[in-house]
C-alpha distance (Angstrom), angle and dihedral (degrees) to the residues before:
residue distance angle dihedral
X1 . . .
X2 3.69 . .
X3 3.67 120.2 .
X4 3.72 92.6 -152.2
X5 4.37 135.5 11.8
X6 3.30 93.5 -135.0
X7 4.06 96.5 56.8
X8 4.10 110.2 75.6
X9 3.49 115.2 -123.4
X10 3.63 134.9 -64.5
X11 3.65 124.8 -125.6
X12 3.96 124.8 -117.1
X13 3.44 122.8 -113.7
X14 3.42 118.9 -86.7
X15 3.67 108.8 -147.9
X16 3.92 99.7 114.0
X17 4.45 84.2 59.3
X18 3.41 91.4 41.2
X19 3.90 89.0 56.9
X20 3.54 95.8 48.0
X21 3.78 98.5 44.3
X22 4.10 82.8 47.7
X23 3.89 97.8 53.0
X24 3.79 82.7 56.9
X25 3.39 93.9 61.9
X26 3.84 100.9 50.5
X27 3.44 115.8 111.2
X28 4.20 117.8 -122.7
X29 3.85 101.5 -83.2
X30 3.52 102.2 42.7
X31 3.61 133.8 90.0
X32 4.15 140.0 -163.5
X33 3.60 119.8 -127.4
X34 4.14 123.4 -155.6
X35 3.95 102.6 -54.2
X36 3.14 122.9 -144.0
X37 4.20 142.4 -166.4
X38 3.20 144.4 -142.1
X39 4.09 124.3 -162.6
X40 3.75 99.9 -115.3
X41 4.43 125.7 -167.2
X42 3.89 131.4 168.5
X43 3.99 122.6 -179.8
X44 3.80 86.9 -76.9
X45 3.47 112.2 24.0
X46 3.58 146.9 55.8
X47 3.62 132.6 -152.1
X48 4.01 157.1 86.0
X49 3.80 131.7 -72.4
X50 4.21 105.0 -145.6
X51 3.37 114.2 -153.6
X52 4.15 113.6 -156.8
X53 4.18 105.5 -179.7
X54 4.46 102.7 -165.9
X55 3.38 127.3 -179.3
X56 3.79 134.4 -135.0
X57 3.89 127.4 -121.2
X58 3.65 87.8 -166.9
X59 3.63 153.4 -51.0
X60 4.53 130.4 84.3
X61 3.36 103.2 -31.7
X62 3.87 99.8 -160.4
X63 4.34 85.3 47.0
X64 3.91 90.2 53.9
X65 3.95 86.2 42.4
X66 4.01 96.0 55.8
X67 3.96 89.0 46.7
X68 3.43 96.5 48.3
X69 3.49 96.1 47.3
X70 3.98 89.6 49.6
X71 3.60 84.7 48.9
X72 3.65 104.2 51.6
X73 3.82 93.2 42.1
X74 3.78 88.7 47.9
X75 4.26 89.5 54.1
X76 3.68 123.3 89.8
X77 3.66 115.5 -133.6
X78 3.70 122.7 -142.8
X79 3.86 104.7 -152.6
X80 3.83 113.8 143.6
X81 3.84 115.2 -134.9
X82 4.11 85.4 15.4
X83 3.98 142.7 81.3
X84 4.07 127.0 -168.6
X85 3.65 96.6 -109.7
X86 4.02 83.6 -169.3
X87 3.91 143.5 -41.7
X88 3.62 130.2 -140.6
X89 3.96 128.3 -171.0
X90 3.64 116.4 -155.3
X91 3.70 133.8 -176.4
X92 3.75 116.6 -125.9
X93 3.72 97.3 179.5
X94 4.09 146.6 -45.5
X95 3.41 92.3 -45.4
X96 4.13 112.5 13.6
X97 4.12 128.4 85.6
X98 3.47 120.9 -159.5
X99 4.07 112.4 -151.6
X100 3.80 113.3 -169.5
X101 4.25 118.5 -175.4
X102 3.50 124.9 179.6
X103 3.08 126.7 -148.3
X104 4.18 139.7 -163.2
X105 3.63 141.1 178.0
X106 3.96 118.7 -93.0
């Protein structure tokens, strides 16, 4: 819904592209959990922060953690209307990943 005519149109969120353009990135051995996101707005900027918890099947959890993160921040996402403001990948145990994306309006 528009808040005014006279401002163009906003663009959805992007969270279900994100998703799929993340589980492409995984590496074998590591899978995404339900995702969720949260509406997300600074003084400038609107957007979403998408939250993507994975788990492990094995391997060093902090080594897989500093190459995804250099991996995600090294990808360029196609998301119309959007850019990845920044990504962050967190380890929230033995075997759990935390990947956090935001996301803001182009």
């Amino acid at each position: 819904m528009r808040w005014s005519p006279a401002q163009p149109r906003r663009p959805g969120c992007p969270h279900r592209r994100l998703r799929h353009l993340l589980l492409g990135e995984l590496p074998v051995g590591l899978a995404a959990g339900a995702s969720t996101f949260r509406p997300w707005a600074s003084a400038s900027f609107v957007g979403a922060r998408h939250i993507f918890p994975c788990t492990l099947a094995a391997g060093d959890g902090e080594a897989i953690r500093r190459a995804l993160h250099d991996r995600l921040n090294a990808t360029e996402w196609t998301l119309p209307g959007h850019v990845v403001a920044d990504v962050v990948v967190e380890c929230c145990g033995p075997n759990a990943l935390q990947i956090e994306i935001l996301t803001v309006e182009d």
